[in-house]
Structures are given as structure tokens and as C-alpha cells.
Backbone of each chain as ProteinMPNN parsed JSONL, in Angstrom:
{"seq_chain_A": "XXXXXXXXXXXXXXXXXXXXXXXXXXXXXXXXXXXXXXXXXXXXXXXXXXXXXXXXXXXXXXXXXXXXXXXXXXXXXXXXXXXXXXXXXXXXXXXXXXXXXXX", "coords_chain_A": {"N_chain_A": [[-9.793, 11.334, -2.509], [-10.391, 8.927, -4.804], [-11.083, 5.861, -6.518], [-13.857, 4.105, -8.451], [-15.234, 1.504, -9.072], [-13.408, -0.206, -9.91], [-11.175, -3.059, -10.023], [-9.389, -4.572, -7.423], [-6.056, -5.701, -6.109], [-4.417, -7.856, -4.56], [-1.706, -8.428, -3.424], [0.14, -6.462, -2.339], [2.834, -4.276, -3.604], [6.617, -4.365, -3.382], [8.915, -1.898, -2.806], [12.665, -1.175, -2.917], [13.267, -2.397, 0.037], [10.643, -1.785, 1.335], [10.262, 0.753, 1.564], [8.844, 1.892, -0.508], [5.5, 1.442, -1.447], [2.974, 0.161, -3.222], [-0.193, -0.585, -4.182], [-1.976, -2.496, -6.763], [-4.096, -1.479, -9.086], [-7.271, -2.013, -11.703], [-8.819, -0.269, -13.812], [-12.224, -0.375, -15.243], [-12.408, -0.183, -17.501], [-10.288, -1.491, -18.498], [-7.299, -0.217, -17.786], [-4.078, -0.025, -15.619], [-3.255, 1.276, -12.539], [-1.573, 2.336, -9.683], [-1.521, 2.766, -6.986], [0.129, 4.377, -4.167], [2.58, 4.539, -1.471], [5.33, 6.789, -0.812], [8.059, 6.564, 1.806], [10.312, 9.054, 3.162], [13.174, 9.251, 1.495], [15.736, 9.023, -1.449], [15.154, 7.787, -4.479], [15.138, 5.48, -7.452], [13.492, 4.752, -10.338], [12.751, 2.579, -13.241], [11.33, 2.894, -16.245], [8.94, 1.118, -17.976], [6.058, 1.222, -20.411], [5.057, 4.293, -20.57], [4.117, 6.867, -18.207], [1.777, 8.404, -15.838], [2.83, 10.064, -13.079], [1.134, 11.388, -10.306], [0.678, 12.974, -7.72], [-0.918, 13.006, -4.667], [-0.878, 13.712, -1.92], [1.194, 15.054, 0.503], [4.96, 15.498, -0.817], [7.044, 15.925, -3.312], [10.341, 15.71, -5.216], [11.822, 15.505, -8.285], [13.541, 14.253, -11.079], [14.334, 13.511, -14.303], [15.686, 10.956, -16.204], [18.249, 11.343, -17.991], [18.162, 13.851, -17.821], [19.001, 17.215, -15.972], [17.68, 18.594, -14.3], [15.809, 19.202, -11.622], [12.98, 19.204, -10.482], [10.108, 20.01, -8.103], [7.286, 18.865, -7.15], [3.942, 19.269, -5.769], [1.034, 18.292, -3.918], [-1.444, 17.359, -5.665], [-0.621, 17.978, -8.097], [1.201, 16.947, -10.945], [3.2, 14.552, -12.682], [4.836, 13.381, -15.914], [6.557, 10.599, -17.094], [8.526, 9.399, -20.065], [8.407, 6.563, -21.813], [10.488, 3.639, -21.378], [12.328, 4.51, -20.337], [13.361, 6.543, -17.357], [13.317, 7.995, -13.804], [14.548, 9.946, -11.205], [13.298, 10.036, -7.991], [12.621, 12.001, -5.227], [11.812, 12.295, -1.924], [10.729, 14.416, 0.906], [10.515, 14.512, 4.581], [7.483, 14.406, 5.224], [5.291, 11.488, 4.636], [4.888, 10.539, 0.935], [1.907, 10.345, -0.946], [0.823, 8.396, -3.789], [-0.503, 8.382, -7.175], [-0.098, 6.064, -9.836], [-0.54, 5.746, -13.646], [-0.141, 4.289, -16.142], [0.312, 4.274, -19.337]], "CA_chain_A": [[-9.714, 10.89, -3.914], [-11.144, 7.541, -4.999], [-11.418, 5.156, -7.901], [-14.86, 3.76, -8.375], [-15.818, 0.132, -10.366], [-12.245, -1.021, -10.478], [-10.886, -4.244, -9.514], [-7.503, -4.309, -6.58], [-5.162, -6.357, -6.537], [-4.247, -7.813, -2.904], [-0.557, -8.486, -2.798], [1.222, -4.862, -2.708], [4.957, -4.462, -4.649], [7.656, -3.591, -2.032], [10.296, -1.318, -3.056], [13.899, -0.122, -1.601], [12.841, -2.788, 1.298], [9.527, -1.07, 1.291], [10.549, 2.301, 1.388], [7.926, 2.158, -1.106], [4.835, 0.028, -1.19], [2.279, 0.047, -3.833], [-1.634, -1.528, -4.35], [-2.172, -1.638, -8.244], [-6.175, -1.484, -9.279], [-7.727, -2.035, -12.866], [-10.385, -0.054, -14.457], [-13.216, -0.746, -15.899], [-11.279, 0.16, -19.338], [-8.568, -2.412, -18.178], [-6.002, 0.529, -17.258], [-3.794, -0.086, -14.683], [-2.615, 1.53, -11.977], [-0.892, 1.976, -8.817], [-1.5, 3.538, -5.266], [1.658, 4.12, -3.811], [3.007, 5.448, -1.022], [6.996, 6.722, -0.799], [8.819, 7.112, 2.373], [11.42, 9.852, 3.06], [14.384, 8.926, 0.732], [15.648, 9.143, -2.968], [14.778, 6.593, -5.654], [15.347, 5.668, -9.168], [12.467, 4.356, -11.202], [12.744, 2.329, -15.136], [10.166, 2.274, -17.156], [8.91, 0.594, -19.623], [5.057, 1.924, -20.306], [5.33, 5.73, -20.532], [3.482, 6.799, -16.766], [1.702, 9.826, -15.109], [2.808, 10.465, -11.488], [0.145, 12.434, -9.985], [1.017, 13.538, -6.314], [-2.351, 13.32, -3.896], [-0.656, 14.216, -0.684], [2.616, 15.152, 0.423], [5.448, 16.411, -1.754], [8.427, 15.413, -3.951], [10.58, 16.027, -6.393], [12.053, 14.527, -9.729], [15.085, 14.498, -11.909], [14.275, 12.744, -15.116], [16.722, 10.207, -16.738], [18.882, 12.487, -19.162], [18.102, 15.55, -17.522], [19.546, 17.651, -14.736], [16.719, 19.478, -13.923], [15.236, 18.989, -10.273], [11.159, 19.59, -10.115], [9.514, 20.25, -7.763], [5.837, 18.522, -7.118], [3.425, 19.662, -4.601], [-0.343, 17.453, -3.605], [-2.546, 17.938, -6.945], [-0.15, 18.368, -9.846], [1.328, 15.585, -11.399], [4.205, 14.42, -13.73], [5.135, 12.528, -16.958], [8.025, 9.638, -17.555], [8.681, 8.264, -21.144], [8.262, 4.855, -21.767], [12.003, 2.901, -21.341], [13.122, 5.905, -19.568], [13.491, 6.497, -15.439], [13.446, 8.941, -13.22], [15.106, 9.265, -9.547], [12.093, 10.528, -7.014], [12.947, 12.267, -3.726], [10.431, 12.638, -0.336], [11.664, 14.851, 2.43], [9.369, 14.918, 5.431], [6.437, 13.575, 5.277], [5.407, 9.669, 2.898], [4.433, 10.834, -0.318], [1.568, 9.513, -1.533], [0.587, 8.986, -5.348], [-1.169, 7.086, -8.427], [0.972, 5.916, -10.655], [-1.142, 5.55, -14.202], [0.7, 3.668, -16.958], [-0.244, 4.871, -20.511]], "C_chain_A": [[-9.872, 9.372, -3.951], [-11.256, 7.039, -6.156], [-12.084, 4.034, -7.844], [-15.257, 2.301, -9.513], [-14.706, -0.122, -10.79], [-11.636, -2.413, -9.719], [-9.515, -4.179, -8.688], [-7.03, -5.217, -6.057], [-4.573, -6.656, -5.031], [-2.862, -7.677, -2.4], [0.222, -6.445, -3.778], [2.587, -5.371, -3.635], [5.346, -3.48, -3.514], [8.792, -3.41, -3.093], [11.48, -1.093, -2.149], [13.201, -0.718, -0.289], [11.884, -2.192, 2.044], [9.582, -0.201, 1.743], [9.277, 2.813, 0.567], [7.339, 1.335, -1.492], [3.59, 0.762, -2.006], [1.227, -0.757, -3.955], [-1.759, -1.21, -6.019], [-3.991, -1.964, -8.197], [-6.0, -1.566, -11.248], [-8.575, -0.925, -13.291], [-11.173, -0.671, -15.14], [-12.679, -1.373, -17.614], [-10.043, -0.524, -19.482], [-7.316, -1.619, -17.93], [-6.151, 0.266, -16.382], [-3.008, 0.786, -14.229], [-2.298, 1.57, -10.828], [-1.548, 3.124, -7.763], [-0.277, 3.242, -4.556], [1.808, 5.186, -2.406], [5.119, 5.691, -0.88], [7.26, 7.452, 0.352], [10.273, 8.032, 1.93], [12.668, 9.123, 2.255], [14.488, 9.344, -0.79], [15.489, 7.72, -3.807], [14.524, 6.624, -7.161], [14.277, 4.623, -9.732], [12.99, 3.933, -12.249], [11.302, 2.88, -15.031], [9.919, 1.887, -17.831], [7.386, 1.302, -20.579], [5.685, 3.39, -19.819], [3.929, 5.639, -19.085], [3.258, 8.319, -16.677], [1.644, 9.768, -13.733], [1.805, 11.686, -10.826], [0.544, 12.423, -7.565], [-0.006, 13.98, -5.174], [-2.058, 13.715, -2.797], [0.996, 14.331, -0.291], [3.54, 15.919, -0.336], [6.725, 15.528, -2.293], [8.94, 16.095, -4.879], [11.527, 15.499, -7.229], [12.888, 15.135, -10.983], [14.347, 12.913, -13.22], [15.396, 12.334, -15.965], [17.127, 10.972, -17.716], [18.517, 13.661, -19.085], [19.159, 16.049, -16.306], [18.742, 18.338, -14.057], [16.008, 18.947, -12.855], [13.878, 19.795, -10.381], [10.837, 19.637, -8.745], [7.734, 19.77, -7.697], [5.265, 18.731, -5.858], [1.611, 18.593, -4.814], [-1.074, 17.884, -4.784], [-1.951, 18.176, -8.056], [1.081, 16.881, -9.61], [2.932, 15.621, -12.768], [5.024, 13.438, -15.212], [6.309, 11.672, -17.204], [7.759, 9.26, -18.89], [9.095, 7.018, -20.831], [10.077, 5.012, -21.78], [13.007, 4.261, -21.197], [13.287, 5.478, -18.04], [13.279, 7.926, -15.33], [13.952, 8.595, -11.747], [14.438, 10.444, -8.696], [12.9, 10.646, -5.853], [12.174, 12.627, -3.157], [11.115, 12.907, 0.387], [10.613, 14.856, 3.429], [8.654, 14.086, 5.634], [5.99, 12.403, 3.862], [4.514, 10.692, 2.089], [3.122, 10.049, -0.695], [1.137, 9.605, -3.197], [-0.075, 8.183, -5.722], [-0.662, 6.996, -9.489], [-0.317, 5.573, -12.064], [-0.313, 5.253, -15.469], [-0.387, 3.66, -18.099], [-0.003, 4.128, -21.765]], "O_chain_A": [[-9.419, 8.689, -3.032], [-11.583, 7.849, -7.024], [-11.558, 3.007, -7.415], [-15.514, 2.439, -10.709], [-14.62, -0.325, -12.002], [-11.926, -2.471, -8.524], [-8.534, -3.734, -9.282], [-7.82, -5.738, -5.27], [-4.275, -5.682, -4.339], [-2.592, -7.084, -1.356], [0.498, -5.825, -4.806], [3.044, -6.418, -4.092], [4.863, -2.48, -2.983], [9.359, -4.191, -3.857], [11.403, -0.874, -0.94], [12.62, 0.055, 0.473], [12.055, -2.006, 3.248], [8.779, -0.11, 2.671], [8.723, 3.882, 0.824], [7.917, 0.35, -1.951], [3.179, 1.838, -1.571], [1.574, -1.932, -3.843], [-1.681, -0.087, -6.516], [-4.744, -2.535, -7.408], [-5.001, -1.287, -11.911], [-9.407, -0.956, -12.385], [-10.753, -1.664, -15.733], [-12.638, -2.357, -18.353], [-9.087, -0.318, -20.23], [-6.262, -2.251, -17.852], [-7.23, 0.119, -15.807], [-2.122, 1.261, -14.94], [-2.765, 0.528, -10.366], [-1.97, 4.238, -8.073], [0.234, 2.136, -4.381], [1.302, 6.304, -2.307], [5.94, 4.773, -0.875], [6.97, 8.647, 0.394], [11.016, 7.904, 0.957], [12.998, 8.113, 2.876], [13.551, 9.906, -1.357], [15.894, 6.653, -3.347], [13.938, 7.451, -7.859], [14.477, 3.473, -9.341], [13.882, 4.69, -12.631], [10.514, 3.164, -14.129], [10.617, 2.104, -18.821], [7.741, 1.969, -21.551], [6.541, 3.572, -18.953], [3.09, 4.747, -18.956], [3.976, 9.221, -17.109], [0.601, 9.473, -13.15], [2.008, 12.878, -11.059], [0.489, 11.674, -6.589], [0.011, 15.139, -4.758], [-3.033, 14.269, -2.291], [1.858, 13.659, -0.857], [3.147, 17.046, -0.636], [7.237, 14.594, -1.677], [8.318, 16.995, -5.443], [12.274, 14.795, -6.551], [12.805, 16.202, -11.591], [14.038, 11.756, -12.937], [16.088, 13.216, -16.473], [16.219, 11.359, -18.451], [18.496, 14.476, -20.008], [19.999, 15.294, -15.817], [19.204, 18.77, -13.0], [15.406, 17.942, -13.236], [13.873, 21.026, -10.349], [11.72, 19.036, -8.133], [6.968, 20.512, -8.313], [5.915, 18.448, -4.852], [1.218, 18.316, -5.947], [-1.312, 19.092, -4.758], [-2.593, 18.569, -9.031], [1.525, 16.214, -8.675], [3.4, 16.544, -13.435], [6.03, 12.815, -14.872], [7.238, 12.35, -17.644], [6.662, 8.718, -19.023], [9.826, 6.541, -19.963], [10.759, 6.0, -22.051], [13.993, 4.729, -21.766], [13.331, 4.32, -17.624], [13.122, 8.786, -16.197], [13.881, 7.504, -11.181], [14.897, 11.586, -8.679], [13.682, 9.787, -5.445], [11.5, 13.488, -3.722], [12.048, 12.205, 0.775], [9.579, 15.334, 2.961], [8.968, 13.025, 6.175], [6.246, 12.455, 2.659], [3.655, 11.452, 2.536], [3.358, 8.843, -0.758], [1.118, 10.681, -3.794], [-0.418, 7.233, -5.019], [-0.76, 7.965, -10.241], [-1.291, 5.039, -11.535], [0.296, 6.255, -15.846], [-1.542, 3.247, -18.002], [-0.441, 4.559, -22.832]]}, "seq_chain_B": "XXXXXXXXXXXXXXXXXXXXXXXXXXXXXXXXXXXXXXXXXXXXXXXXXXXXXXXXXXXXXXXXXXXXXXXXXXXXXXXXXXXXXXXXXXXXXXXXXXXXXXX", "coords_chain_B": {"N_chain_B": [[-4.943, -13.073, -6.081], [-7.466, -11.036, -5.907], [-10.168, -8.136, -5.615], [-13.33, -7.393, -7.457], [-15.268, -4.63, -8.602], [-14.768, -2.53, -6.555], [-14.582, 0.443, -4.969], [-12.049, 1.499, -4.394], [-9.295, 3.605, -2.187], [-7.573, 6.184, -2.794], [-5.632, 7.583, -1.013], [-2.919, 6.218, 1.094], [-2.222, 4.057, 4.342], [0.021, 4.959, 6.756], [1.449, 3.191, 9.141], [3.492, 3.435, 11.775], [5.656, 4.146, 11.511], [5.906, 3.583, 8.735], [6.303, 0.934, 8.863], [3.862, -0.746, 8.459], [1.874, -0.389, 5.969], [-1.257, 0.308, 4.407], [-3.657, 0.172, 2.085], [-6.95, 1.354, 1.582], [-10.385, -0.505, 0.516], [-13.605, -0.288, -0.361], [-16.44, -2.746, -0.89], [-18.683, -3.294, -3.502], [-21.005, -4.267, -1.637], [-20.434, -1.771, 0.229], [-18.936, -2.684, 2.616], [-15.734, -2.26, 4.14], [-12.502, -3.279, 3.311], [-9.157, -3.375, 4.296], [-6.007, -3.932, 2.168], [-2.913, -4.783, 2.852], [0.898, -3.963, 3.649], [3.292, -5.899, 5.776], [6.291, -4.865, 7.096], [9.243, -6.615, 8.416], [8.978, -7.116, 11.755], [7.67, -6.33, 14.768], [4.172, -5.572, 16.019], [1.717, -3.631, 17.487], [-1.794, -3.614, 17.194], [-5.146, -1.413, 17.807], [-8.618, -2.602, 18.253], [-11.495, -1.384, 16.664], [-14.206, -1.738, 15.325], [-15.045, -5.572, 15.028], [-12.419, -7.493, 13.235], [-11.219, -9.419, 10.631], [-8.115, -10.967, 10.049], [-6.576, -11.628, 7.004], [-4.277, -13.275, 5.995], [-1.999, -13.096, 2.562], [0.537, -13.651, 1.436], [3.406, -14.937, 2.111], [4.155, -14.946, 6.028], [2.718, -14.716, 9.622], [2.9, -14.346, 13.196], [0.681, -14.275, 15.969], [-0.502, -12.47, 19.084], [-3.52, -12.16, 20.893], [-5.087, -9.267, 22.158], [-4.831, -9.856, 25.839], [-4.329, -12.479, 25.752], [-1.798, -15.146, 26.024], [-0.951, -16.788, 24.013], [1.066, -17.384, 21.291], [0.304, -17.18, 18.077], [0.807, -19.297, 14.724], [0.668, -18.186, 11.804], [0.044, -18.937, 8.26], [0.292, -18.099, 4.725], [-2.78, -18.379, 3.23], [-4.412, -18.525, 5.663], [-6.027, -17.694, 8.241], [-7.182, -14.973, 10.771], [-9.545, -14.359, 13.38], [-10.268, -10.961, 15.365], [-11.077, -9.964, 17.974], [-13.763, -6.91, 18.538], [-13.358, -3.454, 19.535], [-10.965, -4.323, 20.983], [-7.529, -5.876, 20.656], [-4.367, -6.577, 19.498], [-1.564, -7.995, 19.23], [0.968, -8.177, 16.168], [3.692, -10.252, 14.491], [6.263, -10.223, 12.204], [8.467, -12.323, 10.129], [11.241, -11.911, 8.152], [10.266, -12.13, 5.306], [8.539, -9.685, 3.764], [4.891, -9.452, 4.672], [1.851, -10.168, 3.43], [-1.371, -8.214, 3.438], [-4.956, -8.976, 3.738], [-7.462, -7.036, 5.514], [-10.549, -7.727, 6.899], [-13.3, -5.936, 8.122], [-15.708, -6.169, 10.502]], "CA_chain_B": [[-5.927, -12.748, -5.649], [-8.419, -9.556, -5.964], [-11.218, -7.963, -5.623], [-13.787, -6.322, -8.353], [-15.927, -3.712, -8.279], [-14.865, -2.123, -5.887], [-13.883, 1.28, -4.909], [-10.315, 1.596, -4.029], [-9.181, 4.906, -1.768], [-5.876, 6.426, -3.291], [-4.722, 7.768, 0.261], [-2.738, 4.978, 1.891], [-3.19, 4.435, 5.719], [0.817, 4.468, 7.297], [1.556, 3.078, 10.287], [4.674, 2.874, 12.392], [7.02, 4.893, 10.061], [5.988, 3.156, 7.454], [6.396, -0.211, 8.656], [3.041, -1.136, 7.654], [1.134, 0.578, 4.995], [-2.068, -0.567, 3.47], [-4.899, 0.899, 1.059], [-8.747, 0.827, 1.745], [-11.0, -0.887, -0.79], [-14.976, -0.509, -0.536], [-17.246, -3.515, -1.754], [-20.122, -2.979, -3.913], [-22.203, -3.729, -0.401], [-20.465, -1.133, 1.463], [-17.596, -3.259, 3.16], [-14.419, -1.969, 4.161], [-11.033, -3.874, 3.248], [-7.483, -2.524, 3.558], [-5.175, -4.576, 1.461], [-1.835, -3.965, 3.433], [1.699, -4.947, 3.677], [3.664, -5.528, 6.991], [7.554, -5.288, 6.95], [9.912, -7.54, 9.651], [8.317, -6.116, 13.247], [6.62, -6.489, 15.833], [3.498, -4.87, 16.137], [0.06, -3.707, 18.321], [-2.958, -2.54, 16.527], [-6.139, -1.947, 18.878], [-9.463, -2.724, 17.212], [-12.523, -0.604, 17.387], [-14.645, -2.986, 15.364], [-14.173, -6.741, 14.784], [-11.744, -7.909, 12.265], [-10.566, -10.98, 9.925], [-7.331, -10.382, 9.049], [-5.927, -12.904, 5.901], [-2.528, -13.343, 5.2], [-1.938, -14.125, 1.835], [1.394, -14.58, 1.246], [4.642, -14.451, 3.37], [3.183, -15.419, 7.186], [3.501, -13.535, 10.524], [2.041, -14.492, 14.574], [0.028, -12.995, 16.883], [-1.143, -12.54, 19.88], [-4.604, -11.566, 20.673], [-4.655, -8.62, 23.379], [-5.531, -10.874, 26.775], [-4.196, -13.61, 25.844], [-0.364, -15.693, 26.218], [-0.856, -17.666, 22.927], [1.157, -16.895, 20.218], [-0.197, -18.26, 16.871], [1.548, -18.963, 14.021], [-0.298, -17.83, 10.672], [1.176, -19.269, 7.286], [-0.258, -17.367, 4.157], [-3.624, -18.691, 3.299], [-5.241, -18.621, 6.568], [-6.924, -16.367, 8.431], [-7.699, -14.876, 12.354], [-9.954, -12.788, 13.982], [-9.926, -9.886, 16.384], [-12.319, -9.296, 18.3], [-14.259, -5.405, 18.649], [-12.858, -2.956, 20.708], [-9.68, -5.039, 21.713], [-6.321, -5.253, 19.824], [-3.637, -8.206, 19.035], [0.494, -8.086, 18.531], [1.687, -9.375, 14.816], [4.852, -10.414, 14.359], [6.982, -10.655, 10.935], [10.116, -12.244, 10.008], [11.973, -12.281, 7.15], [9.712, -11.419, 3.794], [6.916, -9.021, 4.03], [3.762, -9.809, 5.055], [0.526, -9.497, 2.602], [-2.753, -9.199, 4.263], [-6.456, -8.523, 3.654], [-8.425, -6.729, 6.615], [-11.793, -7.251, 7.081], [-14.138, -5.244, 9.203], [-17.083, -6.775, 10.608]], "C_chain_B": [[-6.434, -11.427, -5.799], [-9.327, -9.573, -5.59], [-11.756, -6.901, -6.441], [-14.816, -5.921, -8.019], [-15.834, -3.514, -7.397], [-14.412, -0.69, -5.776], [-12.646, 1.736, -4.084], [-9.891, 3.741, -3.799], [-7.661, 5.214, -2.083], [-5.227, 6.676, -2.502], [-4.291, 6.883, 0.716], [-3.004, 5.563, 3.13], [-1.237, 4.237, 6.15], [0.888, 4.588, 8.648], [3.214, 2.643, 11.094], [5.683, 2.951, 11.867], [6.998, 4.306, 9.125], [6.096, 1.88, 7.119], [5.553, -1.334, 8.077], [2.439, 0.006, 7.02], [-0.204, -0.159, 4.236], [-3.231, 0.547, 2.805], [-6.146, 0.229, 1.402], [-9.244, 0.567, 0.16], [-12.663, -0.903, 0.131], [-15.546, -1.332, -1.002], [-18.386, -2.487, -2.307], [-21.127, -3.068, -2.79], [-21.466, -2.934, 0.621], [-19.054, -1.257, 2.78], [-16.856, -2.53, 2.913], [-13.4, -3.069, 3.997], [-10.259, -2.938, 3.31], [-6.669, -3.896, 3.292], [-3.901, -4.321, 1.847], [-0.681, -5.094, 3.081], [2.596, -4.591, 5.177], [5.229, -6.021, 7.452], [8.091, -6.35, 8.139], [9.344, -6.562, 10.896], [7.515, -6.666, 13.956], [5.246, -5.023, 16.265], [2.166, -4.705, 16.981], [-0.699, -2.881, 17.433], [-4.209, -2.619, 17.968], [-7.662, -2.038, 17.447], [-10.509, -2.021, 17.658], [-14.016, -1.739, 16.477], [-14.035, -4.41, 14.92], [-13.556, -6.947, 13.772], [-11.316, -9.264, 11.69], [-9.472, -10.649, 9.325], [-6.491, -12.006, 8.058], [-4.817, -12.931, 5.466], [-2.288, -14.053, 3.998], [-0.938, -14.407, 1.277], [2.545, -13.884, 2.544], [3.909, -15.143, 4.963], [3.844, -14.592, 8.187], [2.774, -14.334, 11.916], [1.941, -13.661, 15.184], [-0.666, -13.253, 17.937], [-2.154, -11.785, 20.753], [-4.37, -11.021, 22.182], [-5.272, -9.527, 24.454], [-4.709, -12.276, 27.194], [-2.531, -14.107, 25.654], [0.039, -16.373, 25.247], [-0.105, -17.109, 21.579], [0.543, -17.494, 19.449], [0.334, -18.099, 15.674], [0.45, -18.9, 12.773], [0.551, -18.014, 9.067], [0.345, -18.57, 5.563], [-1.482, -18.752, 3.613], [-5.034, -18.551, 4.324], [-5.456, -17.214, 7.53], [-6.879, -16.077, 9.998], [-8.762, -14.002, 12.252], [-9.966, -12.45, 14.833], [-10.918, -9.454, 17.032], [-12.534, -7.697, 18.717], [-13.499, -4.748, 19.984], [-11.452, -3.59, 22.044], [-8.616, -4.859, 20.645], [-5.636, -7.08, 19.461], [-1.878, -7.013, 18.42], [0.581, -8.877, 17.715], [2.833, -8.737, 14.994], [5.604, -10.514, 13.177], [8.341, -10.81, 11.143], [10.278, -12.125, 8.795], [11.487, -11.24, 6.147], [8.584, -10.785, 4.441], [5.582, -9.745, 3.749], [2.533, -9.125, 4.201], [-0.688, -9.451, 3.215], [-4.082, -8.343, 3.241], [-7.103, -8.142, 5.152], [-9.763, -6.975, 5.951], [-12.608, -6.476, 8.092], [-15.814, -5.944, 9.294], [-17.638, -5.791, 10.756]], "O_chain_B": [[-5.54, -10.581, -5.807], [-9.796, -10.615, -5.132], [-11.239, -5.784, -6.473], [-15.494, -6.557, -7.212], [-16.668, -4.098, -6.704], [-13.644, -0.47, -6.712], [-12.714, 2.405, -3.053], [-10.037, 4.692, -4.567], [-6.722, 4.545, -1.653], [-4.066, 6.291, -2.644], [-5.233, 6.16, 1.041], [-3.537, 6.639, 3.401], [-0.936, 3.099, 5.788], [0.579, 5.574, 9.318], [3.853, 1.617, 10.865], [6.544, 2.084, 11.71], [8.01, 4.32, 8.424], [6.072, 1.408, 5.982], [5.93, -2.358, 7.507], [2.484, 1.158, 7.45], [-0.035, -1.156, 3.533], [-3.433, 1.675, 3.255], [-6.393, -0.973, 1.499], [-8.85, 1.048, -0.902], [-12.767, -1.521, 1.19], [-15.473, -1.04, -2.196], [-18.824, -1.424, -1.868], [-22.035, -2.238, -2.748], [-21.676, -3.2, 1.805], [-18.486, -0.42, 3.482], [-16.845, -1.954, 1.826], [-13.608, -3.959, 4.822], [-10.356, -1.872, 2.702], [-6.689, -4.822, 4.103], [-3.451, -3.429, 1.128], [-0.774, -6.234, 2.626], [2.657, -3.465, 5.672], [5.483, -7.104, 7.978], [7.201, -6.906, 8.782], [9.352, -5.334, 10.817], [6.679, -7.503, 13.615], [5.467, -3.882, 16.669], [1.52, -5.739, 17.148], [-0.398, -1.766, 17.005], [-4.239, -3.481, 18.846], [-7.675, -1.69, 16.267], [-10.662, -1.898, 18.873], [-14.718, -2.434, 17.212], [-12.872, -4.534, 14.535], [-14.247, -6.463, 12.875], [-11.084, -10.179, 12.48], [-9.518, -10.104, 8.222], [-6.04, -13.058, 8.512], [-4.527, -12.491, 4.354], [-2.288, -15.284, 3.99], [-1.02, -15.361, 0.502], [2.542, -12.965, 3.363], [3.002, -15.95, 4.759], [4.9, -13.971, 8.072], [1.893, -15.098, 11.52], [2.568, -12.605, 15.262], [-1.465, -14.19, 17.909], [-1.734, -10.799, 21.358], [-3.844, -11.627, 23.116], [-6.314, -10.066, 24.079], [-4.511, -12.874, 28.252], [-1.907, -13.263, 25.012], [1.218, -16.726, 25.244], [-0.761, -16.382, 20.833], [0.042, -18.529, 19.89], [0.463, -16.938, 15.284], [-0.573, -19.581, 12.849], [1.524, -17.319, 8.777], [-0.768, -19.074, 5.71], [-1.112, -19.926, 3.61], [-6.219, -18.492, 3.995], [-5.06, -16.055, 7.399], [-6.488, -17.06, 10.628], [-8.959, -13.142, 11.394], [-9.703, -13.293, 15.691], [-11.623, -8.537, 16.612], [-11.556, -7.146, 19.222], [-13.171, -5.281, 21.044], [-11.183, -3.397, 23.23], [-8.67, -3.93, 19.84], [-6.153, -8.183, 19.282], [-1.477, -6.059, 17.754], [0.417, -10.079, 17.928], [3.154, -7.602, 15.349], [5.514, -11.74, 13.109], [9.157, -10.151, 11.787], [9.23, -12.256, 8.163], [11.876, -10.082, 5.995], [7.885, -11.193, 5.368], [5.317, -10.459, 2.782], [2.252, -7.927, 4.223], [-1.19, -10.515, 3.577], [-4.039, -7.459, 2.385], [-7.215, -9.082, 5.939], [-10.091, -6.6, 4.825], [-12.132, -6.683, 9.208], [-16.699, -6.118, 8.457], [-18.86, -5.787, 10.896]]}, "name": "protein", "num_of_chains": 2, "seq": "XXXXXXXXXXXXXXXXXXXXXXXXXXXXXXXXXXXXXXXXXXXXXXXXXXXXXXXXXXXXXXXXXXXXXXXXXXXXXXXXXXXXXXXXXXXXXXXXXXXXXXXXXXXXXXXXXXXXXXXXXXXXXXXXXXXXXXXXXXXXXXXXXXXXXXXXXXXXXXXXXXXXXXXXXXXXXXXXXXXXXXXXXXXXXXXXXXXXXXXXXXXXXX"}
């Protein structure tokens, strides 16, 4: 998977003492977003921009801020945050990777 | 710093549990970059072809396989690696930003 005629951005964002380490890119269309990968652990996300987590390899799963409900994501399906919301992401196993796309 | 038009690969590349992690970027002619980041560590990569690698912020040293020299590298500046050989980087402190090139 690939994103073609966008502009990337050199210095990564280190998370959780880079537990999780992100490249963001532009489009064409000026959306931005993120290439990420997340080592094994749990993690809590804000947001401010409402976001689609899309899940390209690996696996996780996701408890959204004012829920109790534990998901489930597997490589190819993907998931939604509201804006000035969170969520707290867990990776067992093997690094997660994803594209974070801010809406 | 960036780079546009290019095509940016959503898989990251991890190495060394995660200690470094970086994302490939394609130029419009074809070029490979990975845009990486490289936590506190000591590290060996080997090279299969030559490389420029750019540190652009944070700084790290290294010493090219062969040789007894460390060198210290402060973000801005640059080394290279020669083909089919390798090199030990070093990081302290803050993570390390780089740019690969591939000759």
C-alpha cells in the first residue's frame, strides 16, 4: 500500500518514548496524514480533528473514550475517532502498523 | 524539512524491536529515501548499496565497519556508507531524525 504525489515530512513524532513513531505525508488535496507504526503496548490517544485509523498490517484493538466496548481490528479494516474525543489502542504481538487520516 | 512528490510506502521498516523505525519515500526519478527515527542505542546496519545518511535533528556517531574512528554527527550534516559494508550509530539522549539515501 502506497500514497502517490504527496509530499513527507522528514522529522517523525515519537510517542510513549517511541513506542510509537509516526511519518505524516500531505496530499495533493492538502490532507494530512500519518504512517505509523505501534509497538506491543496500550495507549491513549486525544483528538482534536475527527480521524480514520485504518490497520495495514498487524492487529489491534480499541476502546473509545466514553465507551466500554473493546474492538477488535484486524490488517484491512479500519476505525473512526470523533473529533475532541480519544481512544486507548492496544498491540499484542507483533508492531501494528497504520495510516492515521485526519478528517 | 520535506520532500514533494513523492510516493511515500505506508508499511514502516522496524528494526531492533522497534528501536529504529523508518518509512520509505520514492522520488519522482525513482530514488529511494527512508525517513527514520533512531531511539538511545547502539546500533549495526550492513549496507548492500551505498548510502548518505542525514541527520536532521537530535545527533548520533558512528563508526564505519573497518574502521576505529568514531565520528560525531550533529543534526544538519551528513555521512556516507559505503556499498556492501555497514557502520555502528550511536544515540544518546533525544531521538535521532534521519534521511537515508541510496545511491
Amino acid at each position: 500500500m502506497e500514497f502517490s504525489n504527496v509530499t513527507a515530512l522528514v522529522k517523525g513524532n515519537v510517542y510513549f518514548d517511541g513506542k510509537v513513531i509516526s511519518h505524516a505525508i500531505l496530499t495533493a488535496e492538502g490532507a494530512k496524514k500519518t504512517l505509523g507504526v505501534i509497538l506491543p503496548g496500550e495507549y491513549h490517544f486525544g483528538t482534536e480533528a475527527a480521524e480514520i485509523m485504518e490497520i495495514v498490517e498487524g492487529s489491534c484493538s480499541y476502546v473509545l473514550d466514553g465507551s466500554e466496548e473493546s474492538v477488535a481490528v484486524a490488517a484491512g479494516s479500519s476505525f473512526q475517532v470523533p473529533a475532541n474525543s480519544g481512544f486507548t489502542i492496544t498491540v499484542d504481538g507483533e508492531p501494528c502498523h497504520y495510516v492515521c487520516s485526519f478528517l
